[in-house]
N, CA, C and O atoms as a printed pandas DataFrame, in Angstrom:
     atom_number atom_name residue_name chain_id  residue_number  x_coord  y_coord  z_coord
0              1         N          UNK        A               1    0.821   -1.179    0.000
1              2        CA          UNK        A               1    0.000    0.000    0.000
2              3         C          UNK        A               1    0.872    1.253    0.000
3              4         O          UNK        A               1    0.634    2.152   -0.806
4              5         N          UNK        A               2    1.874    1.343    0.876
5              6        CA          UNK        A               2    2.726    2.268    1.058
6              7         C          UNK        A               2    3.619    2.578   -0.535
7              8         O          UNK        A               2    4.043    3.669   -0.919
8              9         N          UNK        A               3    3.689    1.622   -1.048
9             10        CA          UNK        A               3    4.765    1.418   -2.547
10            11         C          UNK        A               3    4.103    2.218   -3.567
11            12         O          UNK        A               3    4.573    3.012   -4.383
12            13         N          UNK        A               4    2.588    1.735   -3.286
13            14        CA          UNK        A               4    1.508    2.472   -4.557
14            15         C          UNK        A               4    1.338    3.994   -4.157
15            16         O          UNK        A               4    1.213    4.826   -5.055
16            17         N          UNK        A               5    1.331    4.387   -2.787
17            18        CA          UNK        A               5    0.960    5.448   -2.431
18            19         C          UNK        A               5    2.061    6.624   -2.763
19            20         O          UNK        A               5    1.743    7.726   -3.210
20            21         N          UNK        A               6    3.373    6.225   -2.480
21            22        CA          UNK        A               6    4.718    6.898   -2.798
22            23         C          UNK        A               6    4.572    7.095   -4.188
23            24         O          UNK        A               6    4.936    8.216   -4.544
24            25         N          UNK        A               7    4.061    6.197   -5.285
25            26        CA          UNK        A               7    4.293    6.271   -6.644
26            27         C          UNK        A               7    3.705    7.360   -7.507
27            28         O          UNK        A               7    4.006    8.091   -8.451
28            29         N          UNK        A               8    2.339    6.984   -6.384
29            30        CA          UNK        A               8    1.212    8.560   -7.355
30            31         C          UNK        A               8    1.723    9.402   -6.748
31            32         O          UNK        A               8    0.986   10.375   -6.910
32            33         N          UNK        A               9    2.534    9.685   -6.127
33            34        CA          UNK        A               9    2.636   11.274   -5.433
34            35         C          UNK        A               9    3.678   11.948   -6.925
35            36         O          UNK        A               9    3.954   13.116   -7.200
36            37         N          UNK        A              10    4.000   10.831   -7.543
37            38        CA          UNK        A              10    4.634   11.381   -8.562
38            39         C          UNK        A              10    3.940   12.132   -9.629
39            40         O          UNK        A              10    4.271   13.187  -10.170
40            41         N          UNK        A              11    2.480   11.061   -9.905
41            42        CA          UNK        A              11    1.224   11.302  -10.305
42            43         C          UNK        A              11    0.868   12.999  -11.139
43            44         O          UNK        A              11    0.701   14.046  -10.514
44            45         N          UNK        A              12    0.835   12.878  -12.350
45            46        CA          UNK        A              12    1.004   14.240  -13.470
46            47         C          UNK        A              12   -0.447   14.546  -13.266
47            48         O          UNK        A              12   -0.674   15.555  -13.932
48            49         N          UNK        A              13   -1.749   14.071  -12.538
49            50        CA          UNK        A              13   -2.938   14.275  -11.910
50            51         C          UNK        A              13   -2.986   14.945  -10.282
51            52         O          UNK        A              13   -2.667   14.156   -9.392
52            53         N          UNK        A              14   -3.289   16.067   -9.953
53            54        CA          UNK        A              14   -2.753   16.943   -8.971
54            55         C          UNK        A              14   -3.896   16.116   -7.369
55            56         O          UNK        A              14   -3.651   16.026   -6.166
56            57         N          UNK        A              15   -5.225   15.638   -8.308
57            58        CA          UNK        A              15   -6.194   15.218   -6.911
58            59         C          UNK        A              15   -5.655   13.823   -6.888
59            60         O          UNK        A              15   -6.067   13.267   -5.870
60            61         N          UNK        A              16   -4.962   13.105   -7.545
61            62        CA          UNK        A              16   -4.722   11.703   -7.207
62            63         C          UNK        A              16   -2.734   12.065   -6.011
63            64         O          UNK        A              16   -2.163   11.171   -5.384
64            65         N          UNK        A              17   -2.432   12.964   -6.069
65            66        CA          UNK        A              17   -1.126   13.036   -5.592
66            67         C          UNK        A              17   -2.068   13.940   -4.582
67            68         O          UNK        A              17   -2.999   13.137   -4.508
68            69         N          UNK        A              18   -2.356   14.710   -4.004
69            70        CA          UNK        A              18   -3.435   15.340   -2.931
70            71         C          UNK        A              18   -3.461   13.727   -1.865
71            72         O          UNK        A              18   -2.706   13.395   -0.952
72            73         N          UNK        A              19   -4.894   12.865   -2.591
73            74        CA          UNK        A              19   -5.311   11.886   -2.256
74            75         C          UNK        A              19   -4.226   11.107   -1.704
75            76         O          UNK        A              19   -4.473   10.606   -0.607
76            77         N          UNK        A              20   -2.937   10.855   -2.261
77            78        CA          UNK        A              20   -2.062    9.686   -2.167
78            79         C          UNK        A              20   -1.215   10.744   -0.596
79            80         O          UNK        A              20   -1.106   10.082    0.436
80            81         N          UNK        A              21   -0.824   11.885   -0.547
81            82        CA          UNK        A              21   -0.497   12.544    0.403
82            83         C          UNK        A              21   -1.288   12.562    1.621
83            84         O          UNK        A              21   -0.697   12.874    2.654
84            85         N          UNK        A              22   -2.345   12.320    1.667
85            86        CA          UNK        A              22   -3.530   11.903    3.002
86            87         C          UNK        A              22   -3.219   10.544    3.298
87            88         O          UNK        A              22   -2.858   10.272    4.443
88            89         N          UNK        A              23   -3.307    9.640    2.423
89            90        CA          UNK        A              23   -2.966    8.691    2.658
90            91         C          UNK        A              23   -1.707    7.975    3.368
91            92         O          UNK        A              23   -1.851    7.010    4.118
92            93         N          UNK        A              24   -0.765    8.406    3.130
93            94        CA          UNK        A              24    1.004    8.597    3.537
94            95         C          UNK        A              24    0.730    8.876    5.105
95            96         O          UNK        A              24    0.906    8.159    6.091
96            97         N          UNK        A              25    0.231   10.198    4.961
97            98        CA          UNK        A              25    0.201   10.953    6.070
98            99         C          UNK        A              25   -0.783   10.308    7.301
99           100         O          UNK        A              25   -0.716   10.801    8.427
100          101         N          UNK        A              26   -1.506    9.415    7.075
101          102        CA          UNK        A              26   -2.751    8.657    7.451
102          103         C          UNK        A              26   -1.771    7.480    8.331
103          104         O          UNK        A              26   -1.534    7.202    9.507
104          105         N          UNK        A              27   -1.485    7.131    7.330
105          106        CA          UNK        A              27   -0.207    5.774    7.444
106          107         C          UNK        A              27    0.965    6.120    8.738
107          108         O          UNK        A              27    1.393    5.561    9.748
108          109         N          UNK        A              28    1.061    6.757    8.369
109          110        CA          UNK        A              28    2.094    7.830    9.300
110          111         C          UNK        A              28    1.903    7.685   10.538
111          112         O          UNK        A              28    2.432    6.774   11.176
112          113         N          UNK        A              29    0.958    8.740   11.156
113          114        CA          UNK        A              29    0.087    8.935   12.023
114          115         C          UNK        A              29   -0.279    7.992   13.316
115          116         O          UNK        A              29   -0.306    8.271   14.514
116          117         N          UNK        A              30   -0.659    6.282   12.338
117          118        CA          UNK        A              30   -0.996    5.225   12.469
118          119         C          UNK        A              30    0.201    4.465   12.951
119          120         O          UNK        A              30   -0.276    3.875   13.921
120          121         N          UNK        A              31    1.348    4.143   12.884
121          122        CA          UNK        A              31    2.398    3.929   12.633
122          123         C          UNK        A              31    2.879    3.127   14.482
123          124         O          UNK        A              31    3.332    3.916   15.311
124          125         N          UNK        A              32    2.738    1.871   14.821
125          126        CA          UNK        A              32    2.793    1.673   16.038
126          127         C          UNK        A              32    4.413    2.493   16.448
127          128         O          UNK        A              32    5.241    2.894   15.630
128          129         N          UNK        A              33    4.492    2.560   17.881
129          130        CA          UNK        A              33    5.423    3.270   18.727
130          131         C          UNK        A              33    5.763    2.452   19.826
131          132         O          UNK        A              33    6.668    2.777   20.594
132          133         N          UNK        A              34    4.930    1.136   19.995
133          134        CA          UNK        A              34    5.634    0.351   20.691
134          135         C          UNK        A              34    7.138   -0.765   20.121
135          136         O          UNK        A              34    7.688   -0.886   19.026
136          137         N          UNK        A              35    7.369   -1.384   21.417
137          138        CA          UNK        A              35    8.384   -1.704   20.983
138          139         C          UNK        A              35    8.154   -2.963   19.945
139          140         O          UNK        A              35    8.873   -3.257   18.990
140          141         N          UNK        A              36    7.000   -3.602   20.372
141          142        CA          UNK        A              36    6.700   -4.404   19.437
142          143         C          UNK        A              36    6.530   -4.447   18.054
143          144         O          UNK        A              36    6.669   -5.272   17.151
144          145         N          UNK        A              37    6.125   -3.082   18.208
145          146        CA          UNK        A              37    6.284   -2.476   16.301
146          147         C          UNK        A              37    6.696   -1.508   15.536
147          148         O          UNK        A              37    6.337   -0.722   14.660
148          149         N          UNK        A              38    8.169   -2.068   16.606
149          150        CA          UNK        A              38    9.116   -1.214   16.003
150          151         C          UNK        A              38   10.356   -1.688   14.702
151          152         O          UNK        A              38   11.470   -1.237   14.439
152          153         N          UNK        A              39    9.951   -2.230   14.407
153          154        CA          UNK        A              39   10.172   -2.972   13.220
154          155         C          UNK        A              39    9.161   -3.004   12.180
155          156         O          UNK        A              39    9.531   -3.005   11.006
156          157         N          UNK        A              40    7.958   -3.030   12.465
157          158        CA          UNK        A              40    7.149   -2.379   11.306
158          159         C          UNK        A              40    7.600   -1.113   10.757
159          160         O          UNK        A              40    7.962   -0.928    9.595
160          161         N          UNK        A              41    7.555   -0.379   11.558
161          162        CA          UNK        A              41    7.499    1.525   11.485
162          163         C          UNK        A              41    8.768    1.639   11.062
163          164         O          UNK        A              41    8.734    1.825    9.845
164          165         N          UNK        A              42    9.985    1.617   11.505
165          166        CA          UNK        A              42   11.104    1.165   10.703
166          167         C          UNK        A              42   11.347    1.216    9.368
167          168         O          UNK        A              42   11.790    2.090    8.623
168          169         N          UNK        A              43   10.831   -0.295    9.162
169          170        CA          UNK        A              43   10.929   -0.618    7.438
170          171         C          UNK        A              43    9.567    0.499    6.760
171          172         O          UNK        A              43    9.843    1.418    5.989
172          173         N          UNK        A              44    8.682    0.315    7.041
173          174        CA          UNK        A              44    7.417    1.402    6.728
174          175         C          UNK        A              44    8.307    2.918    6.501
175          176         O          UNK        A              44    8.002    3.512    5.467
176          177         N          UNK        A              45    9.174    3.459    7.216
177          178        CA          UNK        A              45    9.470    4.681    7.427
178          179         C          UNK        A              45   10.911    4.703    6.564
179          180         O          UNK        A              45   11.195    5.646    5.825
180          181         N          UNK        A              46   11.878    3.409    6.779
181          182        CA          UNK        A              46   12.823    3.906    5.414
182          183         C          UNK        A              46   11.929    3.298    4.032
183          184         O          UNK        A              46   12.678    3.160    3.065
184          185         N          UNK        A              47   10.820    3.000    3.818
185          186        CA          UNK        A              47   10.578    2.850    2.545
186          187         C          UNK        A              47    9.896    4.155    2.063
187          188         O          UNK        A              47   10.270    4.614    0.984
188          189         N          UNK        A              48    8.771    4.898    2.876
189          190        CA          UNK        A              48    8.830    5.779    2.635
190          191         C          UNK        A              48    9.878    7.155    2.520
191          192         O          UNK        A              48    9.683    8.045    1.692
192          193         N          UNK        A              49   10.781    7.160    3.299
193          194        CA          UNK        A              49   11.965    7.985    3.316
194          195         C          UNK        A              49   12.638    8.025    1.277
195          196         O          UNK        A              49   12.904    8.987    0.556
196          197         N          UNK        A              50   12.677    6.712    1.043
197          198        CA          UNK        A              50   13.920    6.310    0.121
198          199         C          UNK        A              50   12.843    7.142   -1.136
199          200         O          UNK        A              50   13.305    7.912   -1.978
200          201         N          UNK        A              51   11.594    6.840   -1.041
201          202        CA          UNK        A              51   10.741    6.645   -2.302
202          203         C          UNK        A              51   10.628    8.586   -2.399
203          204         O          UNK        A              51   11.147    9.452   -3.104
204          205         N          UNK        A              52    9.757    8.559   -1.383
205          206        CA          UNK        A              52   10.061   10.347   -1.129
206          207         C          UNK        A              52   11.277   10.943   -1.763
207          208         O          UNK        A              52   11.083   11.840   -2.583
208          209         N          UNK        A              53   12.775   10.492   -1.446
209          210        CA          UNK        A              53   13.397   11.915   -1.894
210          211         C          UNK        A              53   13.652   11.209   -3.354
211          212         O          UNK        A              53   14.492   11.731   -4.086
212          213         N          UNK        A              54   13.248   10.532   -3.612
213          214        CA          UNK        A              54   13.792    9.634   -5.272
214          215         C          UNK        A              54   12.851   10.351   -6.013
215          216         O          UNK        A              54   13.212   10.777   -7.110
216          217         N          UNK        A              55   11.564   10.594   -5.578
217          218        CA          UNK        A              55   10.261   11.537   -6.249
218          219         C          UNK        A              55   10.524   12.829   -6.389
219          220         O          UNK        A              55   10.285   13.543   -7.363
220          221         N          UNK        A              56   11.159   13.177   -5.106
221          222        CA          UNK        A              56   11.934   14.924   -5.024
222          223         C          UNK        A              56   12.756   15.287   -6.712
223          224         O          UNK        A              56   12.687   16.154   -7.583
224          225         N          UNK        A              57   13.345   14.293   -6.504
225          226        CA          UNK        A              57   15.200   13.923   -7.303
226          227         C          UNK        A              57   14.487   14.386   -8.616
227          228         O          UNK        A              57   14.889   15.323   -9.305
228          229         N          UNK        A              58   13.139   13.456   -8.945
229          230        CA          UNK        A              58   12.997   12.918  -10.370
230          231         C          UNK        A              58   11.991   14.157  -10.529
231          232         O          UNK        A              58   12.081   14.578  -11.682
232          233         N          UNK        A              59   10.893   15.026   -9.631
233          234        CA          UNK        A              59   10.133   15.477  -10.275
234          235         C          UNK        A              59   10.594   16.745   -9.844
235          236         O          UNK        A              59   11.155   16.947   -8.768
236          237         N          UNK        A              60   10.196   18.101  -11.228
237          238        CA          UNK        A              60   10.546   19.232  -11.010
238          239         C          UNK        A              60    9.580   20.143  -10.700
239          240         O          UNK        A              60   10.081   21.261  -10.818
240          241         N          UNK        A              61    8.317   20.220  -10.324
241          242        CA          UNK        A              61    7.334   20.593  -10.020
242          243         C          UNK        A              61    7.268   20.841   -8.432
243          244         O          UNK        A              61    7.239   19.889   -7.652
244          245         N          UNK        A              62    7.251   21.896   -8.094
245          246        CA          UNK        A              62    7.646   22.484   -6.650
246          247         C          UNK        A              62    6.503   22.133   -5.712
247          248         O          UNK        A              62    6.472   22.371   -4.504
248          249         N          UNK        A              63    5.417   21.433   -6.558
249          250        CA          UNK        A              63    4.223   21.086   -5.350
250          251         C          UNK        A              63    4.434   19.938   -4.788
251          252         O          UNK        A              63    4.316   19.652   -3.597
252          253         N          UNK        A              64    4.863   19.039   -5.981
253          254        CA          UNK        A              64    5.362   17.793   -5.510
254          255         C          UNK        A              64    6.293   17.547   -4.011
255          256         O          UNK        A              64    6.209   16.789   -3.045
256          257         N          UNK        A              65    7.324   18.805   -4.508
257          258        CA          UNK        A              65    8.670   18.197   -3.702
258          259         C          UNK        A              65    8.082   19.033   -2.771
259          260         O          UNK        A              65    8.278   18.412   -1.726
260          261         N          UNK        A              66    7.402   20.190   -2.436
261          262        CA          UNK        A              66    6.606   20.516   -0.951
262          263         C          UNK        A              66    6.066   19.683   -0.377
263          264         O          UNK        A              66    6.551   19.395    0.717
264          265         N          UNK        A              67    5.079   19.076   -0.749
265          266        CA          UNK        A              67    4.315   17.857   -0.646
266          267         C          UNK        A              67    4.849   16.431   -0.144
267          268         O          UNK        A              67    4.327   15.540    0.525
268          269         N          UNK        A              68    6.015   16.574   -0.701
269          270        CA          UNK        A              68    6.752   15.278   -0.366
270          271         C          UNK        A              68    7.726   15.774    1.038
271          272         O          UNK        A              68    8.023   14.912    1.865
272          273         N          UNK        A              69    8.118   17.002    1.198
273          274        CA          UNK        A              69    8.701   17.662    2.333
274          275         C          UNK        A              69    7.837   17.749    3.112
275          276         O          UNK        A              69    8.558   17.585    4.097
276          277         N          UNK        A              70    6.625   17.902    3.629
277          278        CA          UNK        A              70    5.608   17.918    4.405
278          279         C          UNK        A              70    5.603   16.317    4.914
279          280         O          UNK        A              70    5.498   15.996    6.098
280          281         N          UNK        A              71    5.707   15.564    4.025
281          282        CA          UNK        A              71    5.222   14.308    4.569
282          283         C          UNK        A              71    6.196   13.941    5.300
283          284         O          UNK        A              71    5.956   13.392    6.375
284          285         N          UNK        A              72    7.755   14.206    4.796
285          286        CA          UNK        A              72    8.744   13.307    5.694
286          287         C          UNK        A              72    9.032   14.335    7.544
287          288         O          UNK        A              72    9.535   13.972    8.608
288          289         N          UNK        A              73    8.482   15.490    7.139
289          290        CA          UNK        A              73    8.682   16.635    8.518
290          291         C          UNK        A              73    7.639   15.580    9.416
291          292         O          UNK        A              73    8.044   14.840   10.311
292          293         N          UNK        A              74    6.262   15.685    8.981
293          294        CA          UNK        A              74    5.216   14.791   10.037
294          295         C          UNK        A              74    5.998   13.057    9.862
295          296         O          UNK        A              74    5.080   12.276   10.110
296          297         N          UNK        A              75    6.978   12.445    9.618
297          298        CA          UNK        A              75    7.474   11.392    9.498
298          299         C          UNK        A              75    8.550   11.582   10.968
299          300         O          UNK        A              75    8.737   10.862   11.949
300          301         N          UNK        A              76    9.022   12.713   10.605
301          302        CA          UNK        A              76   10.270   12.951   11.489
302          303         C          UNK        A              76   10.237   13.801   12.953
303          304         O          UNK        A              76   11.099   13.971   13.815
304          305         N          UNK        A              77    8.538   14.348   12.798
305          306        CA          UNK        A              77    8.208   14.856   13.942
306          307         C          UNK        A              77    7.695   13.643   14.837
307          308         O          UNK        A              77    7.838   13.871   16.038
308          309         N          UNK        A              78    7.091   12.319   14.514
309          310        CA          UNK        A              78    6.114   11.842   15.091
310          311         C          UNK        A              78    7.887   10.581   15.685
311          312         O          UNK        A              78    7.739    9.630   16.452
C-alpha cells in the first residue's frame, strides 16, 4: 500500500497526488510506537523515506517536492 501510495505522489494528476499525500500521512500517524512495532514503522518509514526523496530527485514541479517535504517533517516529527 505504502509502494503504490509513494508512486502517485509522482502522479502528473494533482487530486490523485493530494489523495495519495492523506494517505502517507494517514499511514504515518498510524504507525505503532511500541516496541513491538518497532520494526514495522522502521521498514514502513525507510521505505517511505527512500521513495520520497527519489520523487523529489525525479520530479521538477515544486508542489510535488513541498508535498513530499511535508510528509517526511510529520514522518520525522512523530
Amino acid at each position: 500500500m505504502v509502494d503504490v501510495l509513494c508512486s502517485n505522489m509522482t502522479s502528473d494528476k494533482e487530486q490523485l497526488r493530494d489523495i495519495s499525500s492523506m494517505g502517507l500521512k494517514t499511514v504515518i500517524a498510524e504507525l505503532p510506537l511500541t516496541s513491538s512495532g518497532l520494526t514495522l514503522t522502521g521498514s514502513v518509514c525507510k521505505k517511505i523515506t527512500s521513495q520520497l526523496i527519489g520523487a523529489m530527485g525525479k520530479h521538477d514541479d515544486v508542489s510535488v517536492q513541498l508535498e513530499a517535504l511535508d510528509i517526511l517533517l510529520d514522518m520525522l516529527g512523530r
